[in-house]
N, C-alpha and C positions, 0 to 999 in steps of 0.2 A: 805381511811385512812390507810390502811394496806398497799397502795404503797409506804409510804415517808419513812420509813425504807430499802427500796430497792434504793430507789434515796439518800439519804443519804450516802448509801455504794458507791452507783458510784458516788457521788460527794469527796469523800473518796481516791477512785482507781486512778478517772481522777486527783487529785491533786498530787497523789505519782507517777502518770506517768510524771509529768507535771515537777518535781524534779529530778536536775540532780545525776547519779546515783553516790555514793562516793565508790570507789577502795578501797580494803584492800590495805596494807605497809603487804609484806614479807618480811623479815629477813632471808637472805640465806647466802650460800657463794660464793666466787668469782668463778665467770667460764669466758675458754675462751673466746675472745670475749667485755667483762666490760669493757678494761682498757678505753678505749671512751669516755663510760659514767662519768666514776669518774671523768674524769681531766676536761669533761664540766661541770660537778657538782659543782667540786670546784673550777674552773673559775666564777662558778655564783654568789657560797656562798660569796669567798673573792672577794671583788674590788679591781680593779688595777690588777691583774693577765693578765700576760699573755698567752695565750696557748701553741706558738712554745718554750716558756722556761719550761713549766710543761710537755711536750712531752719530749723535750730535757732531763730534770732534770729525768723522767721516766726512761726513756731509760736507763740513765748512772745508777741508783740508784739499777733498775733490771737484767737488760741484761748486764751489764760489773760487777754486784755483785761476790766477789770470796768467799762468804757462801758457803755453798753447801743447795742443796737444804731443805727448811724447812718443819719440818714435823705440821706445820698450814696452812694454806690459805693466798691468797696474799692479803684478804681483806676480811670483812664484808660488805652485801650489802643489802641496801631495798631497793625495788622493787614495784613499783606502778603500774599496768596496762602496762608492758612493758619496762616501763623508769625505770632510778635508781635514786630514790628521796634522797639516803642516802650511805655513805658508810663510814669505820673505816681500814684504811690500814694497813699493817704488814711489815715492811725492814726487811729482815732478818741478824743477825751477829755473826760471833762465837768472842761468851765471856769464857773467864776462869773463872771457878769457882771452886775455890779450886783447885785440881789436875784435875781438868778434862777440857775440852773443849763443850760446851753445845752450841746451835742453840736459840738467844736470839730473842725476837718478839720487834721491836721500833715499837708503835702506832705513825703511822702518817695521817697526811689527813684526820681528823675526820669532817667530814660535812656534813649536812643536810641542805635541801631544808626547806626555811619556814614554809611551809603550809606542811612539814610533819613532825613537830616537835610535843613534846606532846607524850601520851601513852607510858611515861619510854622505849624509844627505843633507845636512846642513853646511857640508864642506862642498857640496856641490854647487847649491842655490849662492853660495858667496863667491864661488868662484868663478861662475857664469856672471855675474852683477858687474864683478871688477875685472870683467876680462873685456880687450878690445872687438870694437861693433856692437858693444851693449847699449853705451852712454859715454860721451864725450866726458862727462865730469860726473862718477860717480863717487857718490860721500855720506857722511854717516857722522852722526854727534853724539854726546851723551854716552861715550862709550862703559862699559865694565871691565873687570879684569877681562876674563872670558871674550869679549867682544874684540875687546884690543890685541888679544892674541888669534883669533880667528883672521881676520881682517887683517891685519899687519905679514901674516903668513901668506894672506894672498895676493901679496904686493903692494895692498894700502899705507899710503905714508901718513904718518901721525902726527897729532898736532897740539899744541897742549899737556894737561896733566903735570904729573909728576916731573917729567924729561923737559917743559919747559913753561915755568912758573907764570900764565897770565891773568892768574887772578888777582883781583883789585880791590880792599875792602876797605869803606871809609865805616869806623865804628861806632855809633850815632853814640852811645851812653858817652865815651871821652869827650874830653870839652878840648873844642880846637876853634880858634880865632885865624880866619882866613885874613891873608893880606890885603888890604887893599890894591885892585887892579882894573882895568877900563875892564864894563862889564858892558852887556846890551839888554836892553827889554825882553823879557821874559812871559810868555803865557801858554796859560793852558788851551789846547783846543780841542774841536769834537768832531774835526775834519782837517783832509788837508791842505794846505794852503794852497790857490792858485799856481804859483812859480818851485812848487814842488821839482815836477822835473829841469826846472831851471836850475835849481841847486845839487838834483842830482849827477849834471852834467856835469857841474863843478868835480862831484866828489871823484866820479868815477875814473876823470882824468890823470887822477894821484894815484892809482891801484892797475895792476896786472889783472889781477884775479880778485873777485869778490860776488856775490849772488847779486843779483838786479836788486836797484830801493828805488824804484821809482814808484813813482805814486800811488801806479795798480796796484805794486807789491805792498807797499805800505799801508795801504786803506784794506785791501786782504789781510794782513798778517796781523794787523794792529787794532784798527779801527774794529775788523771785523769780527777779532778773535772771538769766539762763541762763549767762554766765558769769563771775559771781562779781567777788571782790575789791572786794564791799561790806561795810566796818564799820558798824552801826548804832551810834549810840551816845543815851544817855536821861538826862536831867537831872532830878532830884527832888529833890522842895521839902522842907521839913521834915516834914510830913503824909506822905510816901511818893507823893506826886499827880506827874503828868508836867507838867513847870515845861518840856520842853524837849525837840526830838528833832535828831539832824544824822545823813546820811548821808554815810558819806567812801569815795569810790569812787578804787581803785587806777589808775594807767596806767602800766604797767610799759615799756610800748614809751617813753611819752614820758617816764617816769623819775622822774613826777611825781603828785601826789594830788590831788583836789577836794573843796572840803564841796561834795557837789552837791546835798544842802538842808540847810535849817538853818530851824529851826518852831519860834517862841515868841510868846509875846504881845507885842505891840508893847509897847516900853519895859524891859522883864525883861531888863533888863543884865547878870543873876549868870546868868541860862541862855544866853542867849548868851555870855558871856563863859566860861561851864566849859566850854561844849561846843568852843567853837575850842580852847581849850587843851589840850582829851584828844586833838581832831584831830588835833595840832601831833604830840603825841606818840606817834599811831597812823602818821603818815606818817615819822617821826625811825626808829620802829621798824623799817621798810622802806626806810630810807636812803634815802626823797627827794630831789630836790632843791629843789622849790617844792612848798607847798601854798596852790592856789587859793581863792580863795571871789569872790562877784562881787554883787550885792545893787544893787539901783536907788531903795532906802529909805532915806533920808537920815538915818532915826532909826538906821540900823545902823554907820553910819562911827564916828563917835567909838569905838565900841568893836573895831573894827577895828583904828583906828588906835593905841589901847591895847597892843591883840596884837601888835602888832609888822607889821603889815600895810601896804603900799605900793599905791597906785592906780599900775599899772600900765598907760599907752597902748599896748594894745594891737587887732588885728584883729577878735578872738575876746573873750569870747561876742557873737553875733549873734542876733536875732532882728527878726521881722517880722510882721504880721499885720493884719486887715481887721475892722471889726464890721458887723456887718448887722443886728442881732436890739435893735430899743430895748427894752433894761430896764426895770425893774421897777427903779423908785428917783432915777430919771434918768436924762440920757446919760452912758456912761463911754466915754472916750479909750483909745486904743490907748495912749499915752503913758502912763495910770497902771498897765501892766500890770508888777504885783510878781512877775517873772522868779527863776528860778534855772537855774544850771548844770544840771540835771540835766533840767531842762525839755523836752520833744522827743527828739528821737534824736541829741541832742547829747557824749552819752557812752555810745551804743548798741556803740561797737565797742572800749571798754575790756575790759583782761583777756581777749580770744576767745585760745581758744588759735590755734596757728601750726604748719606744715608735719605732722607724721606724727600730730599729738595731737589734729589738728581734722580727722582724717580724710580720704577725701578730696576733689579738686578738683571 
């Protein structure tokens, strides 16, 4: 009688041997070495992904970035028994704020492996991001439902969407006869113009808060984008001076175009006003069917609305974001952040090629 208590135990032991053993999930940071893992990761998470585009897209996003180096991590990572079951990415960008120049965090690339979902760990990596001594300015575009409720629980202020309407769609099939108005010379370029940061001097003086467009930022995000179906287009003044810049980036899947910036001095109505209109005509070229533009600057509607442009209630653009860093000049508000489409990694997967041209899976 006193053995089945001993048999008991080992049929106990033999069972928990018998059970495969489950790996903690660390939470670390990025070392060299991950960048592998993440981009199989979220080749896994999202379908349709390609890998030679999210290598490629890597590449240009880190290695040609003109930030200067950021004082967070290139990523949040969990770690399972060796693998990376989880990871929360960081681009880095210099944003003005206020008079100052700060090193902002964009959360991208937030994915997790199925079966290591669960135990507040994606509530963690986002709470560490948006919490003070991470990042002076961290922010996030492009949001989902899901994304906007995350993020906004952990203090992120929202921007856009539904709650405030700055989409802008002139519809190429209606016929609209623009006014006549003093307009400026208008072209295409394949570079950017000498007195670039001449004008960006201009702009940033009108703005609290906005990401850096100067030149570097501009020949990276634009010029350089890795795959293509950006028109640069340059407005000048009588003098030959840069009165005005707009990028209009293709979306061939969504069939539609974006100025996804648009750079002039606050009030320079003929430079905004030429540049949407060669827009109009770049995207007509490509048989569009909308071209976007989207702007949260109230001096820029009226001539919007000129162009033949409609506020459209839509989802899209979203953005979000936290300040930690007090400026130089006063407090600035999340609220006065002068946004553009092209902002983030909000048109990061325009123009990629698709099945045998983007190599492969």
């Amino acid at each position: 009688m006193r053995s089945q208590p001993a048999l008991r135990r080992s049929s106990r032991d033999d069972a928990a041997r018998a059970e495969p053993r489950v790996s903690s999930i660390e939470l670390r940071l990025h070392r060299p070495g991950d960048d592998d893992g993440i981009l199989a990761l979220k080749c896994a998470v999202f379908p349709g992904l390609i890998a030679a585009n999210e290598r490629r897209r890597w590449e240009w996003e880190f290695d040609l970035n003109p930030a200067p180096p950021p004082p967070f991590p290139r990523a949040f990572v969990l770690e399972r028994a060796g693998a990376i079951v989880g990871a929360f990415v960081f681009l880095p960008y210099r944003v003005q704020l206020g008079d100052d120049v700060v090193v902002g965090a964009s959360g991208i690339d937030l994915c997790i492996a199925p079966d290591a979902r669960g135990g507040g760990r994606v509530h963690e990596m986002v709470r560490r991001w948006l919490e003070p001594g991470f990042s002076a300015f961290p922010f996030a575009v492009a949001l989902n439902d899901a994304s906007r409720h995350l993020f906004t629980k952990h203090g992120a202020v929202l921007l856009g969407g539904l709650g405030e309407s700055i989409a802008w769609g002139r519809f190429l099939a209606q016929p609209f006869e623009p006014t006549a108005r003093e307009l400026l010379d208008v072209e295409t370029i394949s570079d950017l113009p000498v007195d670039t940061d001449v004008l960006w001097e201009k702009v940033r003086r009108d703005h609290r808060l906005l990401l850096v467009k100067d030149a570097a930022y501009l020949r990276w995000r634009w010029r350089d984008f890795p795959f293509g179906g950006v028109t640069m287009l340059r407005a000048a003044g009588p003098r030959g001076e840069t009165r005005g810049l707009a990028m209009v980036q293709d979306d061939p899947k969504a069939q539609d175009a974006y100025v996804a910036e648009l750079l002039h001095a606050a009030g320079d109505d003929a430079a905004q006003r030429s540049l949407l209109r060669r827009a109009v005509e770049v995207a007509r070229a490509v048989e569009r069917r909308v071209l976007w533009a989207s702007t949260r600057d109230a001096r820029q509607l009226p001539v919007l609305r000129d162009e033949g442009f409609a506020l459209v209630p839509a989802p899209v653009p979203t953005f979000c974001a936290r300040i930690h860093a007090p400026p130089r000049g006063g407090a600035v508000a999340v609220t006065e952040w002068a946004t553009a489409i092209g902002d983030g990694d909000q048109l990061f997967a325009c123009n990629e090629p698709r099945g045998a041209a983007a190599g492969e899976r």
